[in-house]
PyMOL Python script that loads the backbone (N, CA, C, O; Angstrom):
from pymol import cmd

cmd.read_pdbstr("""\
ATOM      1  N   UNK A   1      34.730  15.715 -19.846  1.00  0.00           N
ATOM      2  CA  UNK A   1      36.008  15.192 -20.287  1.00  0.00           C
ATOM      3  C   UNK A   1      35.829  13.852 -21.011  1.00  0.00           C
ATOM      4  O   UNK A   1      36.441  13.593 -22.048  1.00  0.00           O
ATOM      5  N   UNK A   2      34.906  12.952 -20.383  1.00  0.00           N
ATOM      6  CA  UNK A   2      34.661  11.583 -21.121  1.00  0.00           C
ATOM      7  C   UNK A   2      34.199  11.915 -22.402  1.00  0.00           C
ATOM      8  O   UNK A   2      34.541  11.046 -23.204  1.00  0.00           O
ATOM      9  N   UNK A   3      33.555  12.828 -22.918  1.00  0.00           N
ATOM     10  CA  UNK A   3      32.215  13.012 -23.958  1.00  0.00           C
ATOM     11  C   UNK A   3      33.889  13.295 -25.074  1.00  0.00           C
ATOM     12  O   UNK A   3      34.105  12.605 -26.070  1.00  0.00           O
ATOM     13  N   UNK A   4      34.914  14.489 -24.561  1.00  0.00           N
ATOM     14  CA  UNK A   4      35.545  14.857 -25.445  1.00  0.00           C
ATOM     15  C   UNK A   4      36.618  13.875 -25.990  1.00  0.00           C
ATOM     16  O   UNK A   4      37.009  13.801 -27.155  1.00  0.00           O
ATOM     17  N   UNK A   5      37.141  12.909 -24.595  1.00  0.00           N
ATOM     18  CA  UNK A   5      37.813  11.314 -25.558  1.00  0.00           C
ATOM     19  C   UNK A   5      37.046  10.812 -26.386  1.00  0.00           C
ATOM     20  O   UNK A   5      37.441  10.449 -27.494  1.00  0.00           O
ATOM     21  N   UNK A   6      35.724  10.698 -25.958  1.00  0.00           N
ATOM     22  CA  UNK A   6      34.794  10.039 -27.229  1.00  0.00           C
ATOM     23  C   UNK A   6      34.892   9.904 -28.454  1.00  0.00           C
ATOM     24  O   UNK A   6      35.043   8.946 -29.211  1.00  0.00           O
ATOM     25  N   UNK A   7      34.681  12.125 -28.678  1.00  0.00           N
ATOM     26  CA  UNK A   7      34.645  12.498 -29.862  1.00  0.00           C
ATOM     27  C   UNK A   7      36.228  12.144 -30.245  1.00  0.00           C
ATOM     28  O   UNK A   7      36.271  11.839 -31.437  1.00  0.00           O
ATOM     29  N   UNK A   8      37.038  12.108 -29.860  1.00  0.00           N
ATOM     30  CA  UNK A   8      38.527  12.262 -30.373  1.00  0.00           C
ATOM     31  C   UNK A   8      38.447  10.946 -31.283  1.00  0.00           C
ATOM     32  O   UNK A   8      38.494  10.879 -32.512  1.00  0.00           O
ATOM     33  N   UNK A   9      38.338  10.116 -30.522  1.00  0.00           N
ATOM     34  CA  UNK A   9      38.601   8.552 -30.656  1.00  0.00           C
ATOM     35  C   UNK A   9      37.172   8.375 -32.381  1.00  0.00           C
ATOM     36  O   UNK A   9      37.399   7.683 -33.373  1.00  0.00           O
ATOM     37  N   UNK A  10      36.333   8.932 -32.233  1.00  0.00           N
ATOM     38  CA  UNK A  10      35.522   8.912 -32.923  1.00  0.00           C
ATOM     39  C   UNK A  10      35.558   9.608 -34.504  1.00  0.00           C
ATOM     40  O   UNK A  10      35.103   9.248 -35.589  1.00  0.00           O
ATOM     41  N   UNK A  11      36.338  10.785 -34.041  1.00  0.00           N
ATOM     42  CA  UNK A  11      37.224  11.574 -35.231  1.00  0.00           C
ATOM     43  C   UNK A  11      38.336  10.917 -35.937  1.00  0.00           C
ATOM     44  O   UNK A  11      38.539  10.780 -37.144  1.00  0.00           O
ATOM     45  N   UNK A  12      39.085  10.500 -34.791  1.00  0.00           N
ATOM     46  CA  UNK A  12      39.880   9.203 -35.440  1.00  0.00           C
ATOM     47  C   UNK A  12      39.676   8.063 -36.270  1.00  0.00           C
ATOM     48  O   UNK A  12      40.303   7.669 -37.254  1.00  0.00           O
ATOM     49  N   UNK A  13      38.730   7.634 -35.714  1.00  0.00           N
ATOM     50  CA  UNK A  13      38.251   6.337 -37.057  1.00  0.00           C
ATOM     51  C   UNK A  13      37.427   6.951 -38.310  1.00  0.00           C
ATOM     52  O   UNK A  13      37.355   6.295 -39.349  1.00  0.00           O
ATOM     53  N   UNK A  14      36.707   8.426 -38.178  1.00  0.00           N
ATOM     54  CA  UNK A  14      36.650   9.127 -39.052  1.00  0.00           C
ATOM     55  C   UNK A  14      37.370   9.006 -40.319  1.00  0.00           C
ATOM     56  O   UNK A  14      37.095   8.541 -41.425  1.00  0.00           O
ATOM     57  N   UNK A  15      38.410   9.594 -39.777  1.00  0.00           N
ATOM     58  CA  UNK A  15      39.618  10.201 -40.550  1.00  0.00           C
ATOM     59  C   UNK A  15      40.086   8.897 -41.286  1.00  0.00           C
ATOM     60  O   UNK A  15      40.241   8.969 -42.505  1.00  0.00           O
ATOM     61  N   UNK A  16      40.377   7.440 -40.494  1.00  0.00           N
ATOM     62  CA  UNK A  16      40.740   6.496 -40.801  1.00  0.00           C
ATOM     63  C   UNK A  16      39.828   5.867 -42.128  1.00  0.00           C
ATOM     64  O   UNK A  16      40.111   5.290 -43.177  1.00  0.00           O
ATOM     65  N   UNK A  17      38.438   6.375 -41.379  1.00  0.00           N
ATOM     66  CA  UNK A  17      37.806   5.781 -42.555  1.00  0.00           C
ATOM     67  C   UNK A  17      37.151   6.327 -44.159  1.00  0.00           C
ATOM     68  O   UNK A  17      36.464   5.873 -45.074  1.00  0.00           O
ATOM     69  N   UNK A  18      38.029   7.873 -43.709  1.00  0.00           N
ATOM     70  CA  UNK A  18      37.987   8.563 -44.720  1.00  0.00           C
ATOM     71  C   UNK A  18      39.099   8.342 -45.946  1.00  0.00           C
ATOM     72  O   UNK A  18      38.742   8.415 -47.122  1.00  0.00           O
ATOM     73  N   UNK A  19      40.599   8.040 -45.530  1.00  0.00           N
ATOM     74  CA  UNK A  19      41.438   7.606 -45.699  1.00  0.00           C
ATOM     75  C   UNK A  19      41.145   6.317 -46.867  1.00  0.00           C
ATOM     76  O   UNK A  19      41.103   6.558 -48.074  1.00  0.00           O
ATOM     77  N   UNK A  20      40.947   4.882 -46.275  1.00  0.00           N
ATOM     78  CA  UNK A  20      40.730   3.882 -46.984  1.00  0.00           C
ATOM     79  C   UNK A  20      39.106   4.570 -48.089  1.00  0.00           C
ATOM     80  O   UNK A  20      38.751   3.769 -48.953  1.00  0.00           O
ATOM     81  N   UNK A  21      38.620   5.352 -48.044  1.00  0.00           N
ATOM     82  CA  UNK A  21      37.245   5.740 -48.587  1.00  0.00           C
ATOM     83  C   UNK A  21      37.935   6.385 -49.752  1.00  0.00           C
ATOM     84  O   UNK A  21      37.810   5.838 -50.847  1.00  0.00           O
ATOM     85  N   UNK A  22      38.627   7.451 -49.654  1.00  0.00           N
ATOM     86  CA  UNK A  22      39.637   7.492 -50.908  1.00  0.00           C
ATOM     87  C   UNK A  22      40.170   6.912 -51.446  1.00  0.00           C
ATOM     88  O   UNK A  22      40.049   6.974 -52.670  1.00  0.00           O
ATOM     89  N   UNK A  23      41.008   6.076 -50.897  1.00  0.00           N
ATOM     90  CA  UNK A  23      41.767   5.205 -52.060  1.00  0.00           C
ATOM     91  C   UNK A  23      40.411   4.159 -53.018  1.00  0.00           C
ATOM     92  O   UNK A  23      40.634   3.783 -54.168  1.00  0.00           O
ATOM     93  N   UNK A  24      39.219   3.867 -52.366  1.00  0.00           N
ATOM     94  CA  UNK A  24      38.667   3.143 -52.854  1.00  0.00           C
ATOM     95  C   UNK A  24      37.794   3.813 -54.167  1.00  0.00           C
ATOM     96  O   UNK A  24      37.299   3.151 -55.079  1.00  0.00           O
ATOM     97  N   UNK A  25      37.732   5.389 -54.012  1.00  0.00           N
ATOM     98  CA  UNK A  25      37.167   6.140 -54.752  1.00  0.00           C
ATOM     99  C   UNK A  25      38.490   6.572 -55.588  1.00  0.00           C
ATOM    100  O   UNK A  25      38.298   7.065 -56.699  1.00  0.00           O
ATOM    101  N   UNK A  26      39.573   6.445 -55.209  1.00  0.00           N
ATOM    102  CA  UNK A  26      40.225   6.993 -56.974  1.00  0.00           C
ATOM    103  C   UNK A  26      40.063   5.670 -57.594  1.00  0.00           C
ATOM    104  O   UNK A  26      39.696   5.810 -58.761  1.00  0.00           O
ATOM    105  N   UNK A  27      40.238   4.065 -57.151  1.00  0.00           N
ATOM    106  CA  UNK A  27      39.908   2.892 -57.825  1.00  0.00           C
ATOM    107  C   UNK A  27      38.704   3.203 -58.363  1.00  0.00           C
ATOM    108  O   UNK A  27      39.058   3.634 -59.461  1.00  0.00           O
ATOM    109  N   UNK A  28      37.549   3.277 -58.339  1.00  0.00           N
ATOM    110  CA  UNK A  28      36.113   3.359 -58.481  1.00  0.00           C
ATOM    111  C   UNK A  28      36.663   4.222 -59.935  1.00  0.00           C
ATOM    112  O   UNK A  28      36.866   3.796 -61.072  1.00  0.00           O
ATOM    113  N   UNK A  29      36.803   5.639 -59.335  1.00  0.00           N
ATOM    114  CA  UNK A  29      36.478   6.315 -60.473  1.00  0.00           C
ATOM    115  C   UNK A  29      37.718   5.687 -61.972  1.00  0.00           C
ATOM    116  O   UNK A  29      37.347   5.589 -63.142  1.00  0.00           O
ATOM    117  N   UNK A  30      38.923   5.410 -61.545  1.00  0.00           N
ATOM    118  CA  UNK A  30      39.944   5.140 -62.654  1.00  0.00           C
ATOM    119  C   UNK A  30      39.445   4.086 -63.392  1.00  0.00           C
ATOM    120  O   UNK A  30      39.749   4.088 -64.585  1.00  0.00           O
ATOM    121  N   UNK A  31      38.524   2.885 -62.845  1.00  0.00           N
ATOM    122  CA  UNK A  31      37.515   1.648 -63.583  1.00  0.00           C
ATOM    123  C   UNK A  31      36.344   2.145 -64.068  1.00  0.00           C
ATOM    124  O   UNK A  31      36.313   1.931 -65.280  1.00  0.00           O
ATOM    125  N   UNK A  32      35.281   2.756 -63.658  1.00  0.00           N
ATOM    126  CA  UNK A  32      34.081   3.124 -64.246  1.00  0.00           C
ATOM    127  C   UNK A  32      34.152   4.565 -64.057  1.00  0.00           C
ATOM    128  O   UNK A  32      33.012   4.894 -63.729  1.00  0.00           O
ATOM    129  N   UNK A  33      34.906   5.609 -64.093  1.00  0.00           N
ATOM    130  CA  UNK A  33      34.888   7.065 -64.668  1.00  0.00           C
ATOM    131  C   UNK A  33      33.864   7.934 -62.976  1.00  0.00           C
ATOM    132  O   UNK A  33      33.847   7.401 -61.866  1.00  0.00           O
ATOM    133  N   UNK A  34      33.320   8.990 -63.249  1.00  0.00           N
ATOM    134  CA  UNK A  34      32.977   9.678 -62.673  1.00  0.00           C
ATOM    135  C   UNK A  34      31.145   9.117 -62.152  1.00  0.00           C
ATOM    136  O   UNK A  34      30.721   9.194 -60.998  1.00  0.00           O
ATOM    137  N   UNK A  35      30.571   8.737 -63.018  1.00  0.00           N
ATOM    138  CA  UNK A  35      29.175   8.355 -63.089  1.00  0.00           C
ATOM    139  C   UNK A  35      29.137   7.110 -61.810  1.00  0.00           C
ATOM    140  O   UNK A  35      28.510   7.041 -60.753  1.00  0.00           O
ATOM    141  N   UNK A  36      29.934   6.377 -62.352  1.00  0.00           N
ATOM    142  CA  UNK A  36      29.602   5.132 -61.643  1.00  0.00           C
ATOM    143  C   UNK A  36      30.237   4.754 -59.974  1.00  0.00           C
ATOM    144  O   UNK A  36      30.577   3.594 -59.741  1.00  0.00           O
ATOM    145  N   UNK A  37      30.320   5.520 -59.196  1.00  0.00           N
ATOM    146  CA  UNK A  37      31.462   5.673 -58.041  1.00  0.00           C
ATOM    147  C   UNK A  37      30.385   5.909 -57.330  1.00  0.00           C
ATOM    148  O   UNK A  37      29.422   6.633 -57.581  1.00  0.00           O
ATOM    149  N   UNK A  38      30.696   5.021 -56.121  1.00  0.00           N
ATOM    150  CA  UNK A  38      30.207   4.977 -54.658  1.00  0.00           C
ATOM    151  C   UNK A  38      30.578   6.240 -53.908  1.00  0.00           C
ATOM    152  O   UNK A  38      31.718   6.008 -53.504  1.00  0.00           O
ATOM    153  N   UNK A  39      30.260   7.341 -53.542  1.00  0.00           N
ATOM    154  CA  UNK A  39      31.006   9.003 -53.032  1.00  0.00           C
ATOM    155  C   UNK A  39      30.357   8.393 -51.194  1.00  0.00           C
ATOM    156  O   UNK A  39      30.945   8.812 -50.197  1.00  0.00           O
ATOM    157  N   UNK A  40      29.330   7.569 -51.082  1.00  0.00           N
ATOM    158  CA  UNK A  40      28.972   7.992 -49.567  1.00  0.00           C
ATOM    159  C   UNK A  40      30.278   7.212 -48.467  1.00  0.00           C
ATOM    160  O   UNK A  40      30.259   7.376 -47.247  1.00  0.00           O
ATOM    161  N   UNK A  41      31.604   6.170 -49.366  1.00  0.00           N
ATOM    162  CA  UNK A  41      32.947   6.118 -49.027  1.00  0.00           C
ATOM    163  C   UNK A  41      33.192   6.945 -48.555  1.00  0.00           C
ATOM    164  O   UNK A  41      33.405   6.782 -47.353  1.00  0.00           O
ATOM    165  N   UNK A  42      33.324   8.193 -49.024  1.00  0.00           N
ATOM    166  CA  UNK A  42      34.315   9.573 -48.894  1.00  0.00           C
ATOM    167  C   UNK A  42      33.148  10.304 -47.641  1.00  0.00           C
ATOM    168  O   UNK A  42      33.467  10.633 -46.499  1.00  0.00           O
ATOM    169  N   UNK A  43      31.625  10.430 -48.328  1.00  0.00           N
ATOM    170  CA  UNK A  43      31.280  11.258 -47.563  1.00  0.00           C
ATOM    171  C   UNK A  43      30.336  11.281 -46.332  1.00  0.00           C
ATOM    172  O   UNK A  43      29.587  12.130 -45.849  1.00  0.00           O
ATOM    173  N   UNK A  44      30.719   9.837 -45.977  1.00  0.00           N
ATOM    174  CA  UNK A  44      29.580   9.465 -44.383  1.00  0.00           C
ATOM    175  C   UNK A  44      30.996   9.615 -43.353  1.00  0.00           C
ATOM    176  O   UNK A  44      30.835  10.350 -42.379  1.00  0.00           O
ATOM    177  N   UNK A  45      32.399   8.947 -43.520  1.00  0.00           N
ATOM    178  CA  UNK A  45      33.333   9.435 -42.476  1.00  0.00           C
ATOM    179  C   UNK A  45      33.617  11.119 -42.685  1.00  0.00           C
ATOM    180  O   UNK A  45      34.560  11.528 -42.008  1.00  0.00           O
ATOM    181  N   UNK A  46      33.028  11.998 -43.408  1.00  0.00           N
ATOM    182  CA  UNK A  46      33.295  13.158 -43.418  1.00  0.00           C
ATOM    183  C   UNK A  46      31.863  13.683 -42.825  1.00  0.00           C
ATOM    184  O   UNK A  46      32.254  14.572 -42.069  1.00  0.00           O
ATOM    185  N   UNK A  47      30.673  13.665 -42.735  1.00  0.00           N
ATOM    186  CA  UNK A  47      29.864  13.971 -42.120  1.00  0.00           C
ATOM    187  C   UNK A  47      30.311  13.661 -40.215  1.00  0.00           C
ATOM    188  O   UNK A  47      30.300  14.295 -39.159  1.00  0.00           O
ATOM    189  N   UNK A  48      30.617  12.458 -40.650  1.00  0.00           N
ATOM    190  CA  UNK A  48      30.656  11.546 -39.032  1.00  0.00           C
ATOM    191  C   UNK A  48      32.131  12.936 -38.641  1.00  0.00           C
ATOM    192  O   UNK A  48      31.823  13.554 -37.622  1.00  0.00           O
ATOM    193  N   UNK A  49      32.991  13.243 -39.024  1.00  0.00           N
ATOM    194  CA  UNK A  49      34.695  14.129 -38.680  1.00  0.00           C
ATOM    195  C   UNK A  49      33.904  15.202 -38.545  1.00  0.00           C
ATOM    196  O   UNK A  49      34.356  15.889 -37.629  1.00  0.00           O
ATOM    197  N   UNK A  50      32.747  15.777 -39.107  1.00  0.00           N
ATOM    198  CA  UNK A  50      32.354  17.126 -38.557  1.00  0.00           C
ATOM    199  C   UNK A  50      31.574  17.240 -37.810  1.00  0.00           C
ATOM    200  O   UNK A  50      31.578  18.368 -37.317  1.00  0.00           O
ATOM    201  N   UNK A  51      30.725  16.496 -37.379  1.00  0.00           N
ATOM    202  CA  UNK A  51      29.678  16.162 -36.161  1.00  0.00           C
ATOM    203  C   UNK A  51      30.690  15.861 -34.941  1.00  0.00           C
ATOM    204  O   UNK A  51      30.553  16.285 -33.793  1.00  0.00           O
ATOM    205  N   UNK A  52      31.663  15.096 -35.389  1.00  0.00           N
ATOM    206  CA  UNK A  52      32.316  14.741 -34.012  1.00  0.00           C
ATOM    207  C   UNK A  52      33.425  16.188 -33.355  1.00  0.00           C
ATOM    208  O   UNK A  52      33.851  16.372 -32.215  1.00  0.00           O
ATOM    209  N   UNK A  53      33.597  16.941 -34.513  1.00  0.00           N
ATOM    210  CA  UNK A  53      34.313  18.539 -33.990  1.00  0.00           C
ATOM    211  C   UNK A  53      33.324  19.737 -33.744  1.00  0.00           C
ATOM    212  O   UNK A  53      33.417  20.841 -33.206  1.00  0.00           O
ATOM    213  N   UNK A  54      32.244  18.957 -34.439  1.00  0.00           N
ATOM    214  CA  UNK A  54      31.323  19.831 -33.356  1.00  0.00           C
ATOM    215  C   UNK A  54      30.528  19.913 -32.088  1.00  0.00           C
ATOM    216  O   UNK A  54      29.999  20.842 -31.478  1.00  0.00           O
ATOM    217  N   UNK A  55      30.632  18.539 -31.893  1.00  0.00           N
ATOM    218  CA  UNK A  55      29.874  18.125 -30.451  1.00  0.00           C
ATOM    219  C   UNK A  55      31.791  18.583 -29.772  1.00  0.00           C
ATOM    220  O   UNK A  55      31.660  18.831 -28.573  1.00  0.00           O
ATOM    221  N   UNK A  56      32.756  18.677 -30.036  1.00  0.00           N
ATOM    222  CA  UNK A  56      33.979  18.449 -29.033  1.00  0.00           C
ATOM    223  C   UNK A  56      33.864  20.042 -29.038  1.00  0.00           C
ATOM    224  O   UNK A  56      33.931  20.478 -27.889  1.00  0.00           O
ATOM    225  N   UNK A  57      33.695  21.123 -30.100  1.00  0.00           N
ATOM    226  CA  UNK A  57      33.981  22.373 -30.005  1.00  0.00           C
ATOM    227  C   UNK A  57      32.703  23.256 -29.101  1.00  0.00           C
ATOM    228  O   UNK A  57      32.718  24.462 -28.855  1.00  0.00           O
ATOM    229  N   UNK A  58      31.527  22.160 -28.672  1.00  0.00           N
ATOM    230  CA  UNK A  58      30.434  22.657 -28.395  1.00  0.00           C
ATOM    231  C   UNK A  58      30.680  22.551 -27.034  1.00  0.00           C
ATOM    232  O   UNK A  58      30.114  23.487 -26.470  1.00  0.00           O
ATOM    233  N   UNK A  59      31.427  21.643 -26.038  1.00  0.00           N
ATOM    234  CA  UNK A  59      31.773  21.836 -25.086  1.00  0.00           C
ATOM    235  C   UNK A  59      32.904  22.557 -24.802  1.00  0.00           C
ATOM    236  O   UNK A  59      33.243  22.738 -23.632  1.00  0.00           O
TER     237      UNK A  59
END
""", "prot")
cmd.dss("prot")
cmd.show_as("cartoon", "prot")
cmd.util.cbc("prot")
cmd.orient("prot")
C-alpha cells in the first residue's frame, strides 16, 4: 500500500511536470522552430508517468 501512494504522488509531479514542460516547449519551438527545442522537458516527466504506472499496475 505504501509503494502504491508513492507511485501516485510520484505520477503526480509527473504529470505536473509534464504540464509546465509543454508550455515551455510550445515557447521553445514558436522562438527557434522545431530544430532548436529542448524535448527531454516533455519527455523525462513522461518516461518518469510510465514507470510510475507501471511499478503501481505491477502490484
Amino acid at each position: 500500500m505504501k509503494k502504491r501512494k508513492v507511485c501516485i504522488v510520484i505520477l503526480i509531479l509527473a504529470i505536473i511536470a509534464l504540464l509546465i514542460g509543454i508550455s515551455y516547449l510550445v515557447q521553445g519551438i514558436y522562438a527557434r522552430g522545431l530544430g532548436g527545442v529542448n524535448y527531454g522537458s516533455v519527455i523525462f516527466p513522461l518516461l518518469v508517468g510510465v514507470i510510475a504506472v507501471y511499478f503501481m499496475k505491477k502490484n
